[in-house]
C-alpha positions in Angstrom: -11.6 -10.7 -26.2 -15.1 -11.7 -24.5 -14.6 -15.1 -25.7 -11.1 -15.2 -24.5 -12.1 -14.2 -21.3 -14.7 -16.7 -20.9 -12.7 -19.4 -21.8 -9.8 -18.4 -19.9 -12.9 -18.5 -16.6 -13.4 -21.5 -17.6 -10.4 -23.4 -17.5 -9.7 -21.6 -14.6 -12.1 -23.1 -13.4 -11.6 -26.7 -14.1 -8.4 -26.1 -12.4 -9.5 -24.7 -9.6 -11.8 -28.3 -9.2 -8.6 -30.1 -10.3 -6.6 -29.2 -7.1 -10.1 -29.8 -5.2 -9.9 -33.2 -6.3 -6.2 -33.4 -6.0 -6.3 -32.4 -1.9 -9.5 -34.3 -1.3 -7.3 -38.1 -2.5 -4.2 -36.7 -0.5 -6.5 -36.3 2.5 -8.5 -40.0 1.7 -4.7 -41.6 1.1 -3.9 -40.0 4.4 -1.4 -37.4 3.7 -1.3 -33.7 4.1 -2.4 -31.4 1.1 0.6 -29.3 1.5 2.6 -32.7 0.8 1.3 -33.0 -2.8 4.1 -30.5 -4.0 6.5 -33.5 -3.2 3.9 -36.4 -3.9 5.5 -38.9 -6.3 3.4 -41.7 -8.2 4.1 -44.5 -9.8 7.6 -45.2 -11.3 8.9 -42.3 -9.5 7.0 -39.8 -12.0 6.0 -36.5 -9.6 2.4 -34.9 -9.2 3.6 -31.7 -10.1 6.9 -31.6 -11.7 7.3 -27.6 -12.2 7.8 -26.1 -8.6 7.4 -23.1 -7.7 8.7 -20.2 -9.3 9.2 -21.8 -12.9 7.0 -21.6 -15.5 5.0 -24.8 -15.6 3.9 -24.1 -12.0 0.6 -25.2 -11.8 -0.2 -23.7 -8.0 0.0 -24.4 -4.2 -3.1 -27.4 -4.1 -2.5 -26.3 -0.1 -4.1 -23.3 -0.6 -6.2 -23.4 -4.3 -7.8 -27.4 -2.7 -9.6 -25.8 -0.1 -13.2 -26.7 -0.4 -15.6 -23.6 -0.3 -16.3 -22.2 3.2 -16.4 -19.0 5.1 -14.7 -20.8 8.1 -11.4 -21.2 6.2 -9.4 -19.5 8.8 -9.7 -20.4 12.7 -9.2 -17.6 15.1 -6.7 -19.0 17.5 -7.5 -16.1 20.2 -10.1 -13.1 20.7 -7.8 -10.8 18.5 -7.1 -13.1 15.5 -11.1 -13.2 15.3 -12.2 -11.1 11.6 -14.9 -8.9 12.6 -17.9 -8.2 10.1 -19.0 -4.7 8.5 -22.4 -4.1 8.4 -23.6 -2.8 5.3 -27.2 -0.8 4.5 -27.8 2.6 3.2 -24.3 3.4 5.1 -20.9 1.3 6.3 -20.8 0.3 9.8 -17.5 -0.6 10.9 -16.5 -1.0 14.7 -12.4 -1.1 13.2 -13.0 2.2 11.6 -12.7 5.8 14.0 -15.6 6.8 12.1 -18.1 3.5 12.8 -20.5 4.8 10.3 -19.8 5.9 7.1 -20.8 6.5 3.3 -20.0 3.0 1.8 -16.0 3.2 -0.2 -15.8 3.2 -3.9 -13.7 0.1 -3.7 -16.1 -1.9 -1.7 -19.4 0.1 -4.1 -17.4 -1.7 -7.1 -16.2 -5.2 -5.6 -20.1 -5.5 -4.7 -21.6 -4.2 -8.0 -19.3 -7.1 -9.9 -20.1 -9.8 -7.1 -23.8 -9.1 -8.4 -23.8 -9.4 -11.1 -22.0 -12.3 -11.2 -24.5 -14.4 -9.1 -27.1 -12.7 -11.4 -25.5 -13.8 -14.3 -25.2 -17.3 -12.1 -28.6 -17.3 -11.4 -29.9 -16.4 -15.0 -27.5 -18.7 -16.8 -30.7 -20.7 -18.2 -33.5 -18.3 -17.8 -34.1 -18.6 -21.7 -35.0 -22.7 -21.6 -37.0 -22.2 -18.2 -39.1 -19.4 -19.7 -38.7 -16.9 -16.7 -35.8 -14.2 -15.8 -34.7 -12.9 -12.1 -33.9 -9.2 -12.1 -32.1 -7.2 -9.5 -33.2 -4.6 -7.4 -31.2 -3.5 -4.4 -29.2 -5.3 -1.7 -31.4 -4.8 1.7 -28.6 -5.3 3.8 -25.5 -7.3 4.0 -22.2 -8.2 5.5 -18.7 -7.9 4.6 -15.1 -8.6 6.0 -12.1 -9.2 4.6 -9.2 -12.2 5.0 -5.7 -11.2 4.4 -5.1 -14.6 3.7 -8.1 -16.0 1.6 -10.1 -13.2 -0.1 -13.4 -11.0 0.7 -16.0 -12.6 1.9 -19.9 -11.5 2.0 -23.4 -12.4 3.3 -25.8 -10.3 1.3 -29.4 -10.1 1.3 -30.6 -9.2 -1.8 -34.4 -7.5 -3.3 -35.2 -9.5 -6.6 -38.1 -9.6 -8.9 -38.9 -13.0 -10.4 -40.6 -12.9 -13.9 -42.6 -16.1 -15.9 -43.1 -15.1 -19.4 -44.0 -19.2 -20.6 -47.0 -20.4 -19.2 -48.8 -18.8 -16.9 -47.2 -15.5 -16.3 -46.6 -14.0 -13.1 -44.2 -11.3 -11.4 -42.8 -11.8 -8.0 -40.8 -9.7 -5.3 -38.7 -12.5 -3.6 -35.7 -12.1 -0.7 -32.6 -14.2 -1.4 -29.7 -15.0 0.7 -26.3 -15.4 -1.0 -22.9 -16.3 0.5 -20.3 -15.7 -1.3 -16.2 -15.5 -1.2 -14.1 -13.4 -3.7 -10.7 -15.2 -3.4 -7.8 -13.9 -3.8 -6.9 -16.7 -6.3 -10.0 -17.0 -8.4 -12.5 -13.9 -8.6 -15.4 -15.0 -7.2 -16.7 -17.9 -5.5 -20.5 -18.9 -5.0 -20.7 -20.8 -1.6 -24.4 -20.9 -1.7 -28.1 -19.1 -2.4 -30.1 -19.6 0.5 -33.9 -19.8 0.8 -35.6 -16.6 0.2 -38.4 -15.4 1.5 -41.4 -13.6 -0.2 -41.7 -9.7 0.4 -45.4 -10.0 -0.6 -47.9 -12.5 0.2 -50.2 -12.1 -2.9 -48.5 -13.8 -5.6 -46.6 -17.4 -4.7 -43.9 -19.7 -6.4 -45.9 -22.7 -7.0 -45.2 -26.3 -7.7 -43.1 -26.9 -10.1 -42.8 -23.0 -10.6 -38.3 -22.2 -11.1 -38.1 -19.7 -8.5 -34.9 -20.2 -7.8 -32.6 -22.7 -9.2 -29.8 -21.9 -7.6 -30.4 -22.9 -3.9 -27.5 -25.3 -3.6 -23.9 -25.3 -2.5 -21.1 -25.5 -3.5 -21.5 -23.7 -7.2 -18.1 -21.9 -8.1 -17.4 -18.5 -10.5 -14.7 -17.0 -12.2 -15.1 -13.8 -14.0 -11.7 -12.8 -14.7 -8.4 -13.8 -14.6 -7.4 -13.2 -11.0 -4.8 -11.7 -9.2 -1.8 -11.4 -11.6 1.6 -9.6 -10.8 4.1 -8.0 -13.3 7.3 -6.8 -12.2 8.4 -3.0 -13.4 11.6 -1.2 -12.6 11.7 2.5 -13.1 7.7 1.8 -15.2 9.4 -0.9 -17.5 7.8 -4.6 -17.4 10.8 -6.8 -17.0 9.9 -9.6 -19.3 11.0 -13.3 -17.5 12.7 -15.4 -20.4 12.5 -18.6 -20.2 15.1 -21.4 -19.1 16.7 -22.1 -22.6 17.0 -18.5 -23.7 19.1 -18.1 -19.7 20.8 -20.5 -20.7 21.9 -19.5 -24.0 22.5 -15.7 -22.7 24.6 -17.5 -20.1 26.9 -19.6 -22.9 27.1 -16.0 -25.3 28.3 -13.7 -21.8 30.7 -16.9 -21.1 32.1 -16.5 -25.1 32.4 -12.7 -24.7 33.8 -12.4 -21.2 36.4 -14.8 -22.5 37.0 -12.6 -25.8 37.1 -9.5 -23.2 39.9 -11.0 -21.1 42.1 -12.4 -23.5 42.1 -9.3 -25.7 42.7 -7.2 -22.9 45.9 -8.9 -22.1 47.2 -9.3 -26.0 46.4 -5.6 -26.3 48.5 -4.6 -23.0 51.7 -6.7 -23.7 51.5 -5.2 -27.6 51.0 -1.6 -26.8 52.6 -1.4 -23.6 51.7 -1.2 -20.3 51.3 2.6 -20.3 48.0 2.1 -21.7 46.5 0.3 -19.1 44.1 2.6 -18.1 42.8 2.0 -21.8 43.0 -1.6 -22.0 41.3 -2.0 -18.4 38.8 0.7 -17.8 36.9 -1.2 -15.5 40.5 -1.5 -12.9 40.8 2.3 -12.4 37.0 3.3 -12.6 33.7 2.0 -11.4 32.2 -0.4 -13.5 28.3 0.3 -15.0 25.7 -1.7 -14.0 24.7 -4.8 -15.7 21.1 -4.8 -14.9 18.3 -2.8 -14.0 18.4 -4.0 -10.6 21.9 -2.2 -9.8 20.4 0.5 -11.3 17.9 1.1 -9.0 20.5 0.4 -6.3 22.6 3.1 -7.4 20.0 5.9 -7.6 21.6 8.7 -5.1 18.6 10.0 -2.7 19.3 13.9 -2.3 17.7 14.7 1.2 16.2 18.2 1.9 15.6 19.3 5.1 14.1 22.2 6.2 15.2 22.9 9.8 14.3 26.0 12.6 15.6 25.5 16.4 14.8 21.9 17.5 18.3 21.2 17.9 17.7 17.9 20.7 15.1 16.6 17.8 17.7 17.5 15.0 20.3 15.4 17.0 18.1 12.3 16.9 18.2 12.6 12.9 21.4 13.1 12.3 22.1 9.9 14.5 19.4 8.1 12.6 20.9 9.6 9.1 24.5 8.8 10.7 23.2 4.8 11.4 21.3 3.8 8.0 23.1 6.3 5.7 26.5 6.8 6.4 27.6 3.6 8.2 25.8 2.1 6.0 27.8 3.1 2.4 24.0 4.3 1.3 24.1 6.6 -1.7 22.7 9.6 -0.2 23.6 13.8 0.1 22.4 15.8 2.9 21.2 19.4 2.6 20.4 21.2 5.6 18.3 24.7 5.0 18.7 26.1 8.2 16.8 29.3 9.5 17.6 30.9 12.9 14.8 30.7 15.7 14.0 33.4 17.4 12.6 31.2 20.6 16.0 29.0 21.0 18.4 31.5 19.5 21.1 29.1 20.3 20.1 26.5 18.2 21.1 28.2 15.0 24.8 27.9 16.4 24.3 24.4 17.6 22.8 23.2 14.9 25.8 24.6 12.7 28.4 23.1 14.8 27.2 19.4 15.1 26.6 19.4 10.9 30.6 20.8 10.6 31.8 17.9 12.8 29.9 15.5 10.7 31.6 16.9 7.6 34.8 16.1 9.0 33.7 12.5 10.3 32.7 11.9 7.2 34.8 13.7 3.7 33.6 11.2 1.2 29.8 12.2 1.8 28.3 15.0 0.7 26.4 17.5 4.0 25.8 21.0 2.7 24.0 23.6 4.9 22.1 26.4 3.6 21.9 29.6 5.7 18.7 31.2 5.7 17.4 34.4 6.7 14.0 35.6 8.0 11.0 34.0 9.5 11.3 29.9 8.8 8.6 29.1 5.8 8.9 25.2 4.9 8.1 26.3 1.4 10.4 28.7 0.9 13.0 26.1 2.4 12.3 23.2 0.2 12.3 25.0 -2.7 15.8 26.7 -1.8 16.9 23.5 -0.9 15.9 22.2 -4.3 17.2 25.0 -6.2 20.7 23.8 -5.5 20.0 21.0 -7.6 20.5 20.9 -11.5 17.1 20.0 -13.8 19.8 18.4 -16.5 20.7 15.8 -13.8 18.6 13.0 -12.9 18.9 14.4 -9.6 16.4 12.5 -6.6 14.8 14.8 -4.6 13.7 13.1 -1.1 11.6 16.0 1.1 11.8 15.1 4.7 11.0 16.5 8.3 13.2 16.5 11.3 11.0 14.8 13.0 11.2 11.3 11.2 12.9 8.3 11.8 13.6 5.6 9.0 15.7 2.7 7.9 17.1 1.2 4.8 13.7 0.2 3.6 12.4 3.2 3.2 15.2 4.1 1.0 14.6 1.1 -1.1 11.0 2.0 -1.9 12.2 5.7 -2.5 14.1 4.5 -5.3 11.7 1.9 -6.6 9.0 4.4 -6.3 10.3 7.4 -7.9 10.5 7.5 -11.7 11.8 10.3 -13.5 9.1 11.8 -15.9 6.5 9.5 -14.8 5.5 9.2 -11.2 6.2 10.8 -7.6 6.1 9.3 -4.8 4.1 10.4 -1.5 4.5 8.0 0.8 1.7 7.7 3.8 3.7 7.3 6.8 2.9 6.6 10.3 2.2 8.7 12.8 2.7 8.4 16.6 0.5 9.4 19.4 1.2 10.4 22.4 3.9 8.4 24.4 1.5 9.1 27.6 -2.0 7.4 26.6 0.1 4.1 25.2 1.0 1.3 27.7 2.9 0.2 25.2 5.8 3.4 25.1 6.9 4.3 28.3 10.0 5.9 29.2 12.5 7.9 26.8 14.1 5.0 24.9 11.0 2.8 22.9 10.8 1.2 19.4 9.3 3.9 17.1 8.7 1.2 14.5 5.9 -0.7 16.8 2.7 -0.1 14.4 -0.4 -0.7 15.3 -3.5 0.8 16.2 -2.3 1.8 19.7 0.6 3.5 19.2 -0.1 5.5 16.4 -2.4 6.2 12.8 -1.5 6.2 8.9 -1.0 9.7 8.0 -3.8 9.2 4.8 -4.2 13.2 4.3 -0.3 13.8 5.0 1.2 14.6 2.0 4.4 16.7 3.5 7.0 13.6 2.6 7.6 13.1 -1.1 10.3 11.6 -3.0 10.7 13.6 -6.7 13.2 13.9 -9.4 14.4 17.6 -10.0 13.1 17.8 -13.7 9.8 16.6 -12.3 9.8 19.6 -9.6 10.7 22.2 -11.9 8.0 21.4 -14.4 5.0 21.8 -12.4 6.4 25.1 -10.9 7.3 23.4 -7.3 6.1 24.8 -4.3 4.5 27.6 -3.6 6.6 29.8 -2.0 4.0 32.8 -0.7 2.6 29.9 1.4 3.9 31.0 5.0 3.2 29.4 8.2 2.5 25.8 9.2 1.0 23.8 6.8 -0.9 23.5 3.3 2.2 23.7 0.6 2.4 20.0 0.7 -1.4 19.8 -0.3 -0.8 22.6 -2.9 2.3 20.4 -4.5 0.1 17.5 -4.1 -2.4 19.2 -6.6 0.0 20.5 -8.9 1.2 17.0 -9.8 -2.3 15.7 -10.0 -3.3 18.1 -12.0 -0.8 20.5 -14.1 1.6 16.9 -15.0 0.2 15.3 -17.9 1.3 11.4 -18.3 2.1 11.5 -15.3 1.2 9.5 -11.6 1.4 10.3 -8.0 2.3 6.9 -6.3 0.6 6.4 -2.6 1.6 3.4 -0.2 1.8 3.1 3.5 5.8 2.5 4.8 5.8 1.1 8.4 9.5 2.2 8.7 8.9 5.8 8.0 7.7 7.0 11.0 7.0 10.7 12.6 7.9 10.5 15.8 5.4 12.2 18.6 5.4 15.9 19.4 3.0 18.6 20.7 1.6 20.6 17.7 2.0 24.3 18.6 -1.2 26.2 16.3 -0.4 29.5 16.0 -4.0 31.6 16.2 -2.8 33.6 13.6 -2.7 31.3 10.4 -5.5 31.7 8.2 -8.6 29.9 8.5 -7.6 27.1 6.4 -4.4 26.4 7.8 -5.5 26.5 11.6 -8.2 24.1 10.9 -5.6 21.8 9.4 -2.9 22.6 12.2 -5.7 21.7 14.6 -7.1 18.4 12.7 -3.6 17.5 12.6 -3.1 18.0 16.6 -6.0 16.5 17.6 -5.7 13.4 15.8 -2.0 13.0 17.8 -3.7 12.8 21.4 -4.3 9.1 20.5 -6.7 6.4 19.5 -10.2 5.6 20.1 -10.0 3.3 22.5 -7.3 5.4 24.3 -9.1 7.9 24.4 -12.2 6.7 25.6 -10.7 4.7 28.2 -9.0 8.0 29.4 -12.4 9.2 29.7 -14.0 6.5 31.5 -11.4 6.6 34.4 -11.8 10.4 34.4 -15.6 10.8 33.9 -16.2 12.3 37.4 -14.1 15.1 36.2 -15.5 15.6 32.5 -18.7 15.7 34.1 -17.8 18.5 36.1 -16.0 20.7 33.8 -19.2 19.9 31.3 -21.0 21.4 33.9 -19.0 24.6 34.2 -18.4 25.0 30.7 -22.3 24.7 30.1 -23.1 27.5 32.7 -21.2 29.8 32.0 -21.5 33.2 30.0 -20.8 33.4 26.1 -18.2 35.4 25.4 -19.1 39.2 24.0 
């Protein structure tokens, strides 16, 4: 396999320098690189005869001919401009809320690999020059990424330079390297810069290797790069190729034929009575032919736990009503619905508008579960669930009154959710308050505006989960002596994590599942734990950083004086 892999790096390589060379003649014949996917040569033969999407593709020269550089991408305006991370002992980031940091595991590994790739670079002929380069520590460095290119750094690393032919020395030396880890190719050596000597007393001299790899321009690839498989429900959908198509094609034309005409002799020699025999596929729904229908026709159960809120539960069902019902979705609605003893009404209300729905619409399944008592969420979803047979491959899709969604988000539900294997828990995105954004005045705005002003990725919100019945059951579902706000979601969380074996709790961000803004009400009497969280959870609503601190800035004068109060007065007993 190690040889493999090298080899496979190094034709990678050579045809990474092929499309170099390739967009560097288009550019010296005066055309554009992004024309070489239609260049023809002579006799009408073309460049690249596979296009995209076939197998014989041999890549976009547009974007694999761009010659090394960390000025790939021009910043049209202020905000388009890709801001550096500072990296030492710590991460400083001025796009994070938290500007200084312990440095991420992803970012620990992607610079552990870089390094030891330009060591490797830098060694590669440290046996015939009778001297070795060893690694120490990175002093500082910088990092950012490009959504477009690939991760770029500027790092400054500690080395030790050892001569063990001749005269033998050992030497602390400083080198700067730039480098670029592509998106296409692994990683890319821009250049090794001079370094500088952390200690006077011992020198390179003349004709002394100290660093041979100073120049430009030097390229790496240690693996194979980015590669994508497709998977639908965890199974690899294997591509064939154009002549096995095109022989499925001619054996489905052979059989559809046999299937029609045998239909027909069978109906005209038995009798028409058996019709329903003969043409199964008239008087029923027909299955699926592929995996992709499949997916499509995975029903989404929703479970919502609901107490009072009747305004907010109105702006649900509408949403539910638009990208559900109109919509022909396959989808069930079950309502667990607990009476509030602050909006007593509501209960009633609440009952009413989910009766009239069930006469708008017969063909779709709304069921509504009376409950009694003080409203747990808990205790809701997993009476909600309990309705639901194990046997069945019955989707589960936990959600809150207070989100908003479109088809999307049922399209990933049923991508992401496989039975027996994974969950999903998708990170949605939270709103802040309407009143610190410029950008959401008034009572009708777009909740599905994302961006670091009008609200935050719910990372540690694990409330919204999409599970198959079986799946539930086996881990022992929630927890239903968990009462009050909060912490069964985390406690599920865990129990998939750790009690399922074989099995994988699927994370990703959805931009169109949003929870829409409302004041968090803590009540002082949760436990510890849970008022912490109900508090975290409130105070990260208020909005973002700069909001915030622009809020403070116009309102120092008073800060400043309630700082001032606050600070003189008495503790309390």
């Amino acid at each position: 396999m190690f040889v493999q892999s090298l080899k496979i790096q190094e034709l990678q390589q050579q045809a990474l320098t092929l499309h170099r060379d390739v967009a560097s003649m288009m550019a010296l014949l005066g055309h554009r690189p992004e024309a070489a996917e239609q260049f023809m040569l002579g006799n009408g033969v073309p460049l690249f005869p596979a296009k995209m999407g076939s197998r014989g593709y041999l890549g976009d020269t547009a974007m694999l001919g761009i010659e090394p550089g960390l000025n790939k991408f021009t910043p049209h305006s202020e905000v388009e401009v890709l801001t550096w991370d500072f990296i030492s002992r710590s991460l400083y980031s001025a796009s994070s809320t938290n500007p200084r940091r312990r440095i991420d595991s992803p970012l620990k590994e992607g610079l552990e690999d870089v390094v030891r790739e330009v060591m490797d670079m830098i060694n590669m002929y440290s046996k015939q020059r009778g001297r070795v380069i060893e690694y120490r520590e990175i002093l500082y460095g910088y990092h950012r990424l490009n959504p477009q290119y690939g991760a770029d750094y500027i790092l400054d690393l500690l080395l030790v330079y050892k001569k063990y032919r001749g005269r033998k020395m050992t030497v602390p030396v400083r080198r700067h390297v730039y480098l670029q880890q592509q998106f296409t190719v692994t990683v890319l050596v821009l250049g090794i810069g001079g370094g500088d000597l952390v200690s006077g007393r011992n020198s390179c001299r003349d004709g002394d290797d100290c660093d041979s790899n100073s120049g430009t321009g030097n390229d790496s690839d240690n693996g194979k790069g980015l590669e994508i498989r497709e998977t639908i429900d965890g199974e690899e959908v294997v591509i064939k190729s154009r002549e096995e198509d095109e022989e499925d094609s001619v054996l489905e034309d052979q059989l559809e034929s046999h299937q029609v005409q045998s239909p027909f002799r069978d109906a005209f020699e038995n009798g028409l009575l058996k019709i329903g025999e003969v043409f199964p596929g008239m008087l029923s729904p027909s299955e699926p032919k592929d995996s992709a229908s499949k997916i499509r026709n995975k029903i989404i159960n929703f479970i919502l736990p609901l107490s009072g809120r009747f305004e907010i539960f109105q702006r649900f069902l509408s949403v539910y009503e638009d990208v559900c019902l109109q919509d022909d979705q396959k989808t069930t609605l079950t309502v667990v619905l607990y009476p509030s003893f602050t909006d007593p009404p509501s209960f009633n209300n609440s009952l009413s508008l989910l009766q009239r729905f069930q006469l708008k619409y017969p063909l779709s399944r709304i069921d509504v579960i009376s409950a009694s008592g003080s409203f747990a969420r808990a205790e809701a979803l997993e009476l909600g669930a309990s309705r639901f047979d194990d046997k069945v491959d019955n989707l589960l899709f936990f959600v809150d009154v207070d989100m908003v969604f479109n088809t999307k988000t049922l399209e990933r539900i049923r991508l992401n959710t496989i039975k027996g294997k994974q969950a999903y828990f998708p990170i949605v995105f939270s709103e802040f308050d309407p009143s610190f954004s410029i950008h959401r005045t008034g009572a009708l705005r777009n909740h599905f505006v994302v961006n670091r002003d009008t609200g935050y990725w719910r990372q540690f919100g694990f409330g919204i989960v999409s599970v198959y019945r079986s799946d539930m059951k086996l881990i022992g579902g929630y927890d239903t002596g968990i009462r009050g706000w909060g912490k069964e979601d985390v406690d599920l969380f865990d129990k998939f994590v750790t009690v399922a074996a074989n099995f994988t709790v699927f994370r990703s961000a959805d931009p169109q599942l949003v929870h829409v803004f409302h004041i968090v009400d803590c009540d002082p009497k949760l436990d510890d734990v849970q008022l912490s969280m109900c508090k975290g959870s409130r105070a990260d609503t208020y909005g973002s950083v700069t909001q915030l601190a622009q809020y403070i800035y116009n309102r120092k004068d008073q800060i400043f004086q309630f700082a001032k109060y606050r600070k003189h007065q008495e503790p309390p007993s």
